[in-house]
N, C-alpha and C positions, 0 to 999 in steps of 0.2 A: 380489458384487464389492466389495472391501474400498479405497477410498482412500488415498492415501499420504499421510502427514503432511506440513500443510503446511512450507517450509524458512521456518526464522527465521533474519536477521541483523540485526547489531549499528549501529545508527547510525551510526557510521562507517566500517563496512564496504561500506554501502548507498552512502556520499557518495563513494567511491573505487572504488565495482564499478558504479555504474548501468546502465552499458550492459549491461554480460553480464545484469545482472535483469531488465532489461526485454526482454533476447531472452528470457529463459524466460519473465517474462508474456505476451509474444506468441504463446509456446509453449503455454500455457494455465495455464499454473503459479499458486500463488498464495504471496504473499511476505510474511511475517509480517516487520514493522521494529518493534527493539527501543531501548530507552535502559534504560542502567542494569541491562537483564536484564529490564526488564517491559517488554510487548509496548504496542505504542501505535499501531500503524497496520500497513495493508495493502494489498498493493498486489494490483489481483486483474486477470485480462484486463477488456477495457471490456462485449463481453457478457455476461460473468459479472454485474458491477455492473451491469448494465441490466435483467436478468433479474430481479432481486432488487428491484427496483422502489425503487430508491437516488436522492435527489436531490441526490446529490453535485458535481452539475455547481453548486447553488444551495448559496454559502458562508453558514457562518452567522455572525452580529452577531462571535463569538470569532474567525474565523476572517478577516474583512474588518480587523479590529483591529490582527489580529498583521499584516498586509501593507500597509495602510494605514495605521493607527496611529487617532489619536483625531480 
C-alpha cells in the first residue's frame, strides 16, 4: 500500500484557505506549510499527533516568546 504525498502550501495560501485545510485535516490529510519554498510546519489530524506521542499541546520557551513576548 503506497501513501500519497503529503500536499504542501505556501504561507499565504494557508492564511487565505484555512478552512478548506482544516476540512481536509479533519479528513485525515496531512498539510505540509511552507515560507519562502522550505517547509516549516504541519498541520496533521490531532490523532495522528497523539499517536506519535507528540507534546505539542506543551509550547516551548521559543514558542511562549513569540506569543507572549519577553
Amino acid at each position: 500500500m503506497t501513501q500519497e504525498p503529503m500536499q504542501s502550501f505556501s504561507q499565504h495560501h494557508v492564511s487565505e484557505n484555512l478552512d478548506a485545510l482544516l476540512k481536509l485535516v479533519q479528513q485525515g490529510e496531512e498539510i505540509q506549510i511552507t515560507v519562502d519554498g522550505e517547509p516549516v510546519a504541519r498541520l496533521v489530524p490531532v490523532g495522528l499527533a497523539e499517536s506519535a506521542g507528540s507534546d505539542s499541546d506543551v509550547p516551548t520557551e521559543e514558542v511562549e516568546q513569540a506569543f507572549y513576548g519577553d
